[in-house]
MMTF fields as JSON, N, C-alpha, C and O atoms, coordinates in Angstrom:
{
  "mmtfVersion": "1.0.0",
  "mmtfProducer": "UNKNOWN",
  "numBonds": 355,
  "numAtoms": 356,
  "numGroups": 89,
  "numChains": 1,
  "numModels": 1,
  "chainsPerModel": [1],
  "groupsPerChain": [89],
  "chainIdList": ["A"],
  "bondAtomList": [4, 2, 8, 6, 12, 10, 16, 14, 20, 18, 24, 22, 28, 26, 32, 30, 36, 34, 40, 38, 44, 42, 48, 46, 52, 50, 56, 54, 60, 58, 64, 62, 68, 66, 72, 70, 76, 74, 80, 78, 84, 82, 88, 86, 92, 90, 96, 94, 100, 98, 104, 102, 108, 106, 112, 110, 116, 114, 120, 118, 124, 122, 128, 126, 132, 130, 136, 134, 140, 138, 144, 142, 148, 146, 152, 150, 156, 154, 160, 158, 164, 162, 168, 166, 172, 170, 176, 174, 180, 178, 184, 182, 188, 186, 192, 190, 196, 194, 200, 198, 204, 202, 208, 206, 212, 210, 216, 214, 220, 218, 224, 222, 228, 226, 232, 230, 236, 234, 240, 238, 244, 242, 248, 246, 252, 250, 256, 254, 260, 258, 264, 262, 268, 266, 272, 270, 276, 274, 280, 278, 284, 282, 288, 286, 292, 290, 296, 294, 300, 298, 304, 302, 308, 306, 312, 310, 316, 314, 320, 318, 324, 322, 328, 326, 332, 330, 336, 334, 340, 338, 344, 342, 348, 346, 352, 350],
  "bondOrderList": [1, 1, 1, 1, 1, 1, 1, 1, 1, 1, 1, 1, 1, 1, 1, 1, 1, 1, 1, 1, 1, 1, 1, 1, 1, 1, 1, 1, 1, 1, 1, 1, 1, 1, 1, 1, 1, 1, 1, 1, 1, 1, 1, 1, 1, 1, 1, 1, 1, 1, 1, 1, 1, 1, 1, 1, 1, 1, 1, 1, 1, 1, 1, 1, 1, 1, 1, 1, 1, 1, 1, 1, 1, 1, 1, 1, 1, 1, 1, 1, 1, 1, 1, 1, 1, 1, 1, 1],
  "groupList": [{"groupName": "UNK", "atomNameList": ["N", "CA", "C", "O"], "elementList": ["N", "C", "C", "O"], "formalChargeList": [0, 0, 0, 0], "bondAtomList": [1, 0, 2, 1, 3, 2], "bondOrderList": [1, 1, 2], "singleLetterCode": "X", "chemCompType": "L-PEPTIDE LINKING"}],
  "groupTypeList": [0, 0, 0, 0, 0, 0, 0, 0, 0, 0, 0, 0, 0, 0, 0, 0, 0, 0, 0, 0, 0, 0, 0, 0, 0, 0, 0, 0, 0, 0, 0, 0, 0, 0, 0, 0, 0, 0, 0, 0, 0, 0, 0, 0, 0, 0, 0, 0, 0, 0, 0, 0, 0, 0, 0, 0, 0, 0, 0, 0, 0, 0, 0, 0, 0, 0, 0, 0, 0, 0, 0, 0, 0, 0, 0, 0, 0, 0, 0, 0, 0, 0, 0, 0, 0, 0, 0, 0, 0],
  "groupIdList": [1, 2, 3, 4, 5, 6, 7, 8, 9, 10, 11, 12, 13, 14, 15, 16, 17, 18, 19, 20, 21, 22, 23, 24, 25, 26, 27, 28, 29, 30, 31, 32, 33, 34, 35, 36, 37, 38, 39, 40, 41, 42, 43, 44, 45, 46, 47, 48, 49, 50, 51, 52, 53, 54, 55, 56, 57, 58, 59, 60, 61, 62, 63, 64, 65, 66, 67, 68, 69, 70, 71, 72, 73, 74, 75, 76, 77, 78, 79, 80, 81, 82, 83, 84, 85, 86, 87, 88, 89],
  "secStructList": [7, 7, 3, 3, 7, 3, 3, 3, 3, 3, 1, 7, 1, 1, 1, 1, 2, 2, 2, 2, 2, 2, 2, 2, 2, 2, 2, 2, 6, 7, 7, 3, 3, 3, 3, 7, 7, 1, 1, 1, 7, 3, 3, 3, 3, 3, 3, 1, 6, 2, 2, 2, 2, 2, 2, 2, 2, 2, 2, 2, 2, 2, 7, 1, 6, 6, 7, 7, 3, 3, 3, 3, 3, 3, 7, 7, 7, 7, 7, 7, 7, 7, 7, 1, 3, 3, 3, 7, 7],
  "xCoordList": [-7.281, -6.776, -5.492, -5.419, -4.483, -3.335, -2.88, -3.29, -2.185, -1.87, -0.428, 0.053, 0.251, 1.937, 2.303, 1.644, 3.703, 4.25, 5.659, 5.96, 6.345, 7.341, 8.231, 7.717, 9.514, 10.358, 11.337, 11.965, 11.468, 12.254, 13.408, 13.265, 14.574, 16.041, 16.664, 16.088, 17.396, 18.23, 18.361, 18.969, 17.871, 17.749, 16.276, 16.158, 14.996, 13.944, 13.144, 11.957, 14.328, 13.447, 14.148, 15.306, 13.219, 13.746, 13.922, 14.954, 12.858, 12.752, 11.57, 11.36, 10.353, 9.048, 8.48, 7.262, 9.046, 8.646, 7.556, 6.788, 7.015, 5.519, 4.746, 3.62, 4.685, 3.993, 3.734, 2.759, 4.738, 4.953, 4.272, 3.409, 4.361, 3.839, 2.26, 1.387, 2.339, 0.544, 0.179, -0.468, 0.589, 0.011, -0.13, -1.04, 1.193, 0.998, 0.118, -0.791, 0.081, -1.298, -2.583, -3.6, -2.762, -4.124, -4.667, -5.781, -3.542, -3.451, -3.884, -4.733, -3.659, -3.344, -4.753, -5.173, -5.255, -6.724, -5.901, -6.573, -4.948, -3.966, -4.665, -4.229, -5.314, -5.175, -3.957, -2.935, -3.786, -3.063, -2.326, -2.734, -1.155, -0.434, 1.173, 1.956, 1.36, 3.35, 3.43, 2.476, 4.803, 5.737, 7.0, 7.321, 7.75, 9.449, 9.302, 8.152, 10.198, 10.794, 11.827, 12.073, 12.277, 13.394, 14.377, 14.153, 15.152, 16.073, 16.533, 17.639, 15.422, 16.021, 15.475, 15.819, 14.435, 13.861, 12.191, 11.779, 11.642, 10.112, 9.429, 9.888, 8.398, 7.509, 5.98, 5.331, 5.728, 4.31, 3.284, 3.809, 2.151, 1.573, 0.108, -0.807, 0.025, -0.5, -1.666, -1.479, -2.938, -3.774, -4.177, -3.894, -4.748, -5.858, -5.199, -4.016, -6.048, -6.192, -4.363, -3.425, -4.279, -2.733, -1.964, -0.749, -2.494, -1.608, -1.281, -0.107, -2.302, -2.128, -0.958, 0.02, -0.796, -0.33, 1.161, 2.147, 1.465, 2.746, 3.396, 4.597, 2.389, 2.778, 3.167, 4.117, 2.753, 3.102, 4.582, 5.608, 4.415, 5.714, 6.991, 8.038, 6.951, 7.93, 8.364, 9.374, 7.289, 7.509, 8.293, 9.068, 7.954, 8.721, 10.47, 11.17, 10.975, 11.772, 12.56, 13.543, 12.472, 12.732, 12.596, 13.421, 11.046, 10.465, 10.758, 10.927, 10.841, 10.627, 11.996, 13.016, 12.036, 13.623, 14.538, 15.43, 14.565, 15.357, 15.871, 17.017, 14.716, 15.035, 16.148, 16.44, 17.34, 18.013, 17.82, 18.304, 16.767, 16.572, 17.664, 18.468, 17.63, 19.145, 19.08, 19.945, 17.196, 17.206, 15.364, 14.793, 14.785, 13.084, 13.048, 13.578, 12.516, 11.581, 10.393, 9.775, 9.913, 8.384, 7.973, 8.634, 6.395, 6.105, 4.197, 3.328, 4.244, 2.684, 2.312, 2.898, 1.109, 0.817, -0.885, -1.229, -1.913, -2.858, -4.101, -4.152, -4.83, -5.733, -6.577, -7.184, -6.351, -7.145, -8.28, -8.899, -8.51, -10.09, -10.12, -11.145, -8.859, -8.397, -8.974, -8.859, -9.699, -10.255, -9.558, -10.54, -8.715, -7.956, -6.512, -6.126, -5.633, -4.265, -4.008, -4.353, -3.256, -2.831, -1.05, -0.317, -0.68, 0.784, 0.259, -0.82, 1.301, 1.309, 2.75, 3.856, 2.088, 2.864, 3.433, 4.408],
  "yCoordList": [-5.399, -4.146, -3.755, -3.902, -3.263, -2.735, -0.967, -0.686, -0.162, 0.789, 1.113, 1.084, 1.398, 1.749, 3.194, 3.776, 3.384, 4.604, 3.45, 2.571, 3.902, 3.536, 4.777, 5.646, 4.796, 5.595, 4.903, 3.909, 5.362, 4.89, 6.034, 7.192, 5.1, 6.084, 5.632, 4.58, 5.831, 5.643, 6.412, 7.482, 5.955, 6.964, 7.289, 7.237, 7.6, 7.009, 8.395, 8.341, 10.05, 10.862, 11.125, 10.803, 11.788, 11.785, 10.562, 10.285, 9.554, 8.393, 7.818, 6.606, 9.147, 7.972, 7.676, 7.856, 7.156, 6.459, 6.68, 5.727, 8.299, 8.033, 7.792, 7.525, 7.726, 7.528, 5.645, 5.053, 5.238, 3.526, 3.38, 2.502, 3.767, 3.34, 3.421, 2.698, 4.322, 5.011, 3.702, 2.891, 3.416, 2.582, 1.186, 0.45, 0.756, -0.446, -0.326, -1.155, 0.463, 0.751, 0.762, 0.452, 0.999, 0.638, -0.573, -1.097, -0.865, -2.711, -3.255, -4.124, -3.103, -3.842, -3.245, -3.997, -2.473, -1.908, -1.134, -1.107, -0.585, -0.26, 1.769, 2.651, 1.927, 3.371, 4.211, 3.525, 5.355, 6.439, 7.331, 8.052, 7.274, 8.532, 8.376, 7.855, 8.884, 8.917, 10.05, 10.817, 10.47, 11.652, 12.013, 11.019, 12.507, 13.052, 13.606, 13.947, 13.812, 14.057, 15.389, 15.483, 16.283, 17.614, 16.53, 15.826, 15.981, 15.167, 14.129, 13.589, 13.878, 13.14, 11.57, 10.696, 11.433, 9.966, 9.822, 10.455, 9.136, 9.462, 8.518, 7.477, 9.12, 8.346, 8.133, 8.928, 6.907, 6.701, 6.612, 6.912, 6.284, 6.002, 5.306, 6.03, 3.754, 2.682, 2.254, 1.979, 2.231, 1.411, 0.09, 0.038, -0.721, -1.829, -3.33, -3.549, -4.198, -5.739, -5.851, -5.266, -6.76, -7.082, -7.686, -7.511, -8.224, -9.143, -8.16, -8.047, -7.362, -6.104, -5.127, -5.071, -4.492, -3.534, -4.571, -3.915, -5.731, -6.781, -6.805, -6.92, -6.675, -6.74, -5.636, -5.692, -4.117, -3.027, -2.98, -2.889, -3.08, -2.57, -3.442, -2.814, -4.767, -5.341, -5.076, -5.292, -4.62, -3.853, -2.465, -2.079, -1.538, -0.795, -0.907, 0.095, -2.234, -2.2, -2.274, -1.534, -2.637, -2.563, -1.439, -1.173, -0.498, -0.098, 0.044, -1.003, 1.221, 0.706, 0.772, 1.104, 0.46, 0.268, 1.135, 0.607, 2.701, 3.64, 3.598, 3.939, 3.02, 3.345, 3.045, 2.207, 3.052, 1.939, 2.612, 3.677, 1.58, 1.466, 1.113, 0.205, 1.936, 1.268, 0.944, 0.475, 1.527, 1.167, 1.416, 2.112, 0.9, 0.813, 0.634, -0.322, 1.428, 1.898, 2.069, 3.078, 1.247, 0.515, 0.485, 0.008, 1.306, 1.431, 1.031, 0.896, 0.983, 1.075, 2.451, 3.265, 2.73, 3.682, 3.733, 2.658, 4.799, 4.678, 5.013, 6.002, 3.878, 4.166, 5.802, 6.35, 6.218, 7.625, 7.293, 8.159, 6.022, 6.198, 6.483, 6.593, 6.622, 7.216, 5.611, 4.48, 6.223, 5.043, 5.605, 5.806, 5.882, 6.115, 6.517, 6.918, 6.277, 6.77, 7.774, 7.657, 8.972, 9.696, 10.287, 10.164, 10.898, 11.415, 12.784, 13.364, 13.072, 14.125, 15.352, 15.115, 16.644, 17.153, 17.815, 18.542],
  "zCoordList": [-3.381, -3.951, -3.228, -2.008, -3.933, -3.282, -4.058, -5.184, -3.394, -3.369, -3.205, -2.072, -4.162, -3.635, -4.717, -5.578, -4.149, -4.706, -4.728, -3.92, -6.042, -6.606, -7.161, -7.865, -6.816, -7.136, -8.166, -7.801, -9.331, -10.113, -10.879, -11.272, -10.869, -10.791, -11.994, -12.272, -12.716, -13.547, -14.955, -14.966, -16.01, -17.458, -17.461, -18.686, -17.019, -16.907, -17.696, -18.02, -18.016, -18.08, -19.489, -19.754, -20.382, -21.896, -22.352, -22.964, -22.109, -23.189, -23.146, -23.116, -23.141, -23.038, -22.018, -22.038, -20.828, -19.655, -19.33, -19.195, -19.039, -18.469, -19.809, -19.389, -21.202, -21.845, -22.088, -22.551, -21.68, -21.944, -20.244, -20.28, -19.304, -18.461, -18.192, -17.713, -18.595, -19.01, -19.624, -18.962, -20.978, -21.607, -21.254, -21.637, -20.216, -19.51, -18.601, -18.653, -17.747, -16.398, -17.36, -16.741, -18.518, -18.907, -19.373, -19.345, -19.815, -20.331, -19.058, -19.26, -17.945, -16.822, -16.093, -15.214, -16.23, -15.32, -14.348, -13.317, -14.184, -12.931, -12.76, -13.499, -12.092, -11.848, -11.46, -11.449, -11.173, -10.592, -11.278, -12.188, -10.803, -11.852, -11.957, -11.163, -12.967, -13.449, -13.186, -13.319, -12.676, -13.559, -13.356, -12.707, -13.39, -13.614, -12.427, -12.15, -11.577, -10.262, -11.054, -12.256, -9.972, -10.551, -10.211, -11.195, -9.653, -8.989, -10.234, -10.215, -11.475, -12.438, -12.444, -13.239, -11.235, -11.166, -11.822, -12.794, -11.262, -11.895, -10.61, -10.141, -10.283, -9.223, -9.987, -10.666, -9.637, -9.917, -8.458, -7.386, -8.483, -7.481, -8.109, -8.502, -8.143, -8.591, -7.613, -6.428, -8.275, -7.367, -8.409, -9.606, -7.799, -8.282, -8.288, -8.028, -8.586, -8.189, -7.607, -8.148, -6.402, -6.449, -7.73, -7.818, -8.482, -9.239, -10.285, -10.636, -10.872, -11.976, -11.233, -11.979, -10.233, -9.613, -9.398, -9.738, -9.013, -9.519, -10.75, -10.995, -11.531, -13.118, -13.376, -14.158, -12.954, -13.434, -12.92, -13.594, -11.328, -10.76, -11.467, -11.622, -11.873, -12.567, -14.325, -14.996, -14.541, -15.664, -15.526, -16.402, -14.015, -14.141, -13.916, -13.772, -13.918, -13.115, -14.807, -14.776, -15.574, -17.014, -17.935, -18.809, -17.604, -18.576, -20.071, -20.696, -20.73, -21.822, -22.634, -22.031, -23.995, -24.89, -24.363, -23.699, -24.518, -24.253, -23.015, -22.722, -21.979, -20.582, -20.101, -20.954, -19.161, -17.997, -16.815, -16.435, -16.083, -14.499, -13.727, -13.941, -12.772, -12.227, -10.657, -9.917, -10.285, -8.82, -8.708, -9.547, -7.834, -8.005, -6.451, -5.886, -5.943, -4.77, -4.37, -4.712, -3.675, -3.624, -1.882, -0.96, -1.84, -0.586, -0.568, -1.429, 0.501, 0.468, 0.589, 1.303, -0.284, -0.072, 0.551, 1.04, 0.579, 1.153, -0.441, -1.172, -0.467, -1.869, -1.874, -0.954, -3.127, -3.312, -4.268, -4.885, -4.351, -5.32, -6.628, -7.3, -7.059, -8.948, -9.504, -9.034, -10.855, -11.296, -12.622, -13.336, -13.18, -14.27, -13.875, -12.777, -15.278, -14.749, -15.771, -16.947, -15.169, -15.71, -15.658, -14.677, -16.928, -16.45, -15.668, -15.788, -14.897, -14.091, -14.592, -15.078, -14.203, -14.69, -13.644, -13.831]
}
């Protein structure tokens, strides 16, 4: 199991993002949570299997049509036990 927080920068707010990411973290079994930063970025914070929680974070580095990522920030973080993901508001 792995645990991280990802900061993602670029066009990421007003196009979807936490709703396409939501939907990839469920595809993927990935718990935790999305949401929009005031600053204009969006942070998630991802738990479950390493290889799922790989797949998400490289997906975020794209996300979805509208998006352009222009920089992705990735840490370990410490697991909170979320067995679902949600957007955050």
């Amino acid at each position: 199991m792995r645990a991280v927080e990802v900061r993602v920068g670029g066009r990421v707010q007003g196009v979807s993002f936490r709703w396409y990411a939501a939907r990839e973290a469920d595809r993927l079994g990935v718990a935790g949570w999305v949401r929009n930063e005031p600053d204009g970025t969006l942070t998630a914070h991802l738990e479950g299997p390493d290889d799922a929680v790989a797949e998400l974070v490289e997906w975020l580095r794209h996300g979805p049509p509208a998006a352009r990522v222009d920089r992705v920030e990735l840490e370990d973080a410490a697991e909170t036990g979320a067995t679902s993901f949600r957007i955050a508001y």
